[in-house]
C-alpha positions as CSV (number, residue, x, y, z in Angstrom):
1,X,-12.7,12.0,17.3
2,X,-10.7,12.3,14.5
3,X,-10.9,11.7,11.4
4,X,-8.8,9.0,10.0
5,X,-5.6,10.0,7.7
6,X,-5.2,8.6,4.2
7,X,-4.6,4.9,3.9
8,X,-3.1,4.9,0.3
9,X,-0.3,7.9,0.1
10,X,2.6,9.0,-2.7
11,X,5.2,9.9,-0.9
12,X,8.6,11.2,-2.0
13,X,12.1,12.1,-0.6
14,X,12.9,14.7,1.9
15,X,16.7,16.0,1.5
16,X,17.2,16.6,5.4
17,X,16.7,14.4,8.4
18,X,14.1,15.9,10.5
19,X,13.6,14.8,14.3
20,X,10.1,13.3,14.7
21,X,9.4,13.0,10.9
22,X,5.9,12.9,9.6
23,X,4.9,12.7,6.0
24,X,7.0,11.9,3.2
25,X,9.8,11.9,5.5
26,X,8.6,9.7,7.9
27,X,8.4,7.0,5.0
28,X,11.9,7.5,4.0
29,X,12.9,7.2,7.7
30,X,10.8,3.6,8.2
31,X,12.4,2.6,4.5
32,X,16.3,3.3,6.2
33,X,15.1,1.4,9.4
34,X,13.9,-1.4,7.5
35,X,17.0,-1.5,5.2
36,X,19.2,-4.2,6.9
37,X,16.7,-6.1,8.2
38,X,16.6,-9.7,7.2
39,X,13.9,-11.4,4.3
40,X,14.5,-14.9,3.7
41,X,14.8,-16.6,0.2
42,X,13.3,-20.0,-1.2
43,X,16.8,-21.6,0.1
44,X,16.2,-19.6,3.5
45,X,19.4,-17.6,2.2
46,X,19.1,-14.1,4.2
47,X,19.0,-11.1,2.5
48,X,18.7,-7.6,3.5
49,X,15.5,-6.1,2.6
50,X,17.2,-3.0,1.0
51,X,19.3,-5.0,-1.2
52,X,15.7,-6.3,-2.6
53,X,15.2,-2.6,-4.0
54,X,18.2,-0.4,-3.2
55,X,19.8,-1.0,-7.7
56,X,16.2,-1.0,-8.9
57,X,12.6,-0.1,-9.0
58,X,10.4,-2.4,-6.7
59,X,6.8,-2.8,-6.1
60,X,6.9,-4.8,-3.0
61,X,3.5,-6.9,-1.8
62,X,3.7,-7.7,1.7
63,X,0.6,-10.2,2.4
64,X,-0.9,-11.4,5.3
65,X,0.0,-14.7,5.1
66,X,0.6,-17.5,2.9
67,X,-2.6,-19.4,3.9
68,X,-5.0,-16.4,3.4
69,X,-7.6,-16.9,0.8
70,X,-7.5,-13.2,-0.6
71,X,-3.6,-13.4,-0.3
72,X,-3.4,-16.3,-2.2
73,X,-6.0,-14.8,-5.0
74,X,-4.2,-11.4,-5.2
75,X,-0.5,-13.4,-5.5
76,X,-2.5,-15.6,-8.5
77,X,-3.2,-11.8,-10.5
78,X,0.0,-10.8,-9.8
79,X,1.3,-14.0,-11.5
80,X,-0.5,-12.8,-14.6
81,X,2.0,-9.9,-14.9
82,X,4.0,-11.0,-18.0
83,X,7.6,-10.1,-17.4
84,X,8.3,-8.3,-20.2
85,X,5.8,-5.1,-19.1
86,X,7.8,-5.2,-15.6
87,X,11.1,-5.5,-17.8
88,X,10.2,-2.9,-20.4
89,X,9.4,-0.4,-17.2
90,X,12.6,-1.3,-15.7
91,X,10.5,-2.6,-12.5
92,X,11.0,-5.7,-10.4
93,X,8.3,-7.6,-9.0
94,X,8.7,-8.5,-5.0
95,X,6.0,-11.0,-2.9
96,X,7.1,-10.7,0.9
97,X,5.0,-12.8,3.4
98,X,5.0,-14.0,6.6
99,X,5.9,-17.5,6.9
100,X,9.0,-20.0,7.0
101,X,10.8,-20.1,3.6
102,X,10.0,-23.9,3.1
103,X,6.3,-23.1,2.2
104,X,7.7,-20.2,-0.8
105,X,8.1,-23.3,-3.3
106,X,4.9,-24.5,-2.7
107,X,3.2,-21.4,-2.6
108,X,5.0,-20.5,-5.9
109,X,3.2,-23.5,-7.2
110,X,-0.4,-23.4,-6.4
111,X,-0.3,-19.5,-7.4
112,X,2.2,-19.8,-10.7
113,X,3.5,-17.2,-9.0
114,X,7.4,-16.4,-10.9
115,X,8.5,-13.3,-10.1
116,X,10.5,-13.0,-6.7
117,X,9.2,-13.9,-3.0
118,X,10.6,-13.7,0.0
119,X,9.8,-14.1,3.9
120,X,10.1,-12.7,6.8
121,X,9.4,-15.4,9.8
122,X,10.0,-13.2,12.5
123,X,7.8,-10.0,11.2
124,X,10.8,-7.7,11.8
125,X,9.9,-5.4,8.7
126,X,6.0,-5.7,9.5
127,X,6.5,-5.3,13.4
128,X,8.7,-2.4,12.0
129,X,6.6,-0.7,9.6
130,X,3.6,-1.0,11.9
131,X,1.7,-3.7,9.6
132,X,-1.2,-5.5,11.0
133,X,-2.1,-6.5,7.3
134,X,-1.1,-6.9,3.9
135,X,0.7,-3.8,2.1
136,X,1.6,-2.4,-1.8
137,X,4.9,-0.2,-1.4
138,X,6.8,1.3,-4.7
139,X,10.3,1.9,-4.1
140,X,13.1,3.3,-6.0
141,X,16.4,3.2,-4.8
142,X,16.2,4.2,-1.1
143,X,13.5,6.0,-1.4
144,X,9.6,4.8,-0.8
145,X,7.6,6.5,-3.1
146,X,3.9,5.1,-2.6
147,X,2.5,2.7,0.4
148,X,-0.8,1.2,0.6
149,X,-1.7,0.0,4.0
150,X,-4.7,-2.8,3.4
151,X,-7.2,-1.7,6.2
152,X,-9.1,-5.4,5.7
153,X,-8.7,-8.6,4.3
154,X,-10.4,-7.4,1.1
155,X,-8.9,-4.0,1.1
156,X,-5.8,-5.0,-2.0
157,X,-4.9,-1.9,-4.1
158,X,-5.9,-3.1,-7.2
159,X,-3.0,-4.3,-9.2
160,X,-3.5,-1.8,-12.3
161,X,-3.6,1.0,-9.8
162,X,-0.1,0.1,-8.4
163,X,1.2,-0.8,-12.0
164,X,1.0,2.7,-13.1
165,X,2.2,4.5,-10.4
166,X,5.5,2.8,-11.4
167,X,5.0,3.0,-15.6
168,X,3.9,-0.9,-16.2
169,X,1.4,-0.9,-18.9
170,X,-1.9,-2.2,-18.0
171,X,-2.9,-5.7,-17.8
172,X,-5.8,-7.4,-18.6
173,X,-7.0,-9.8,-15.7
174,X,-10.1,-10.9,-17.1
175,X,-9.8,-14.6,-19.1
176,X,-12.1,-13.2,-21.3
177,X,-10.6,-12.4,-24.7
178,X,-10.8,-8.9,-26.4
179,X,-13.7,-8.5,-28.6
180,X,-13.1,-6.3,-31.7
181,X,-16.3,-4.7,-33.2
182,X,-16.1,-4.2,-37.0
């Protein structure tokens, strides 16, 4: 039996279209067949999930669902991100989950969550990019440059972890305050 591959990979761009693609150019290829697919916003407004990321850096937290436990605690953290690190590092914030878009507003409010959210009812882009569970994926333009595929419930790439990958400085998630020693 083999062992199993990497769950957490950086990928990056390959310049020509290769038939079967594995590696970094089998990301890329998932990201293009993702592209047009449809995420719903709070107004159930469709979207195409490129548009979310094609002008911009993204990091982009697909979650299980809406009523998990660990979802909902790893959606609170990411609340914590104060805009202006993701604004000073030129990066945008995306939640996408699996649910209808009638339960984003309320999910918004029992996480403070601020920063955008969509859904995608149907699982098109999970069913797509083989998702079973919740996911971290950086992207930059059209281009996927880091996935984290969650191998349990529990398994969340820790927030700080993804942050830098993309340039956001660190953030403190602890309510404790910072003790100086003089």
């Amino acid at each position: 039996m083999a062992a199993p591959g990497p769950v957490t990979r950086q990928v990056s761009g390959g310049t020509a279209p290769v038939p079967a693609p594995s590696g970094p150019e089998r990301w890329q290829s998932l990201a293009a067949a993702v592209a047009e697919l449809p995420v719903l916003d709070a107004r159930g407004q469709r979207v195409p999930f490129g548009a979310l990321f094609r002008e911009r850096r993204a990091v982009v937290v697909f979650v299980r669902h809406f009523l998990c436990y660990i979802c909902k605690e790893y959606v609170e953290d990411l609340a914590r991100i104060p805009k202006s690190f993701l604004q000073e590092a030129d990066v945008t914030l995306i939640v996408i989950g699996q649910s209808s878009y009638h339960h984003i507003e309320s999910f918004c409010k029992l996480t403070g969550y601020s920063h955008e959210i969509y859904v995608d009812p149907e699982r098109e882009i999970y069913k797509k990019l083989g998702m079973k569970r919740g996911e971290e994926i950086a992207f930059s333009g059209n281009n996927m440059h880091f996935i984290h595929r969650d191998r349990n419930r529990l398994d969340h790439k820790p927030i700080n972890s993804v942050l830098q990958l993309v340039g956001v400085q660190h953030v403190n998630f602890t309510n404790r305050p910072s003790v100086i020693h003089v």
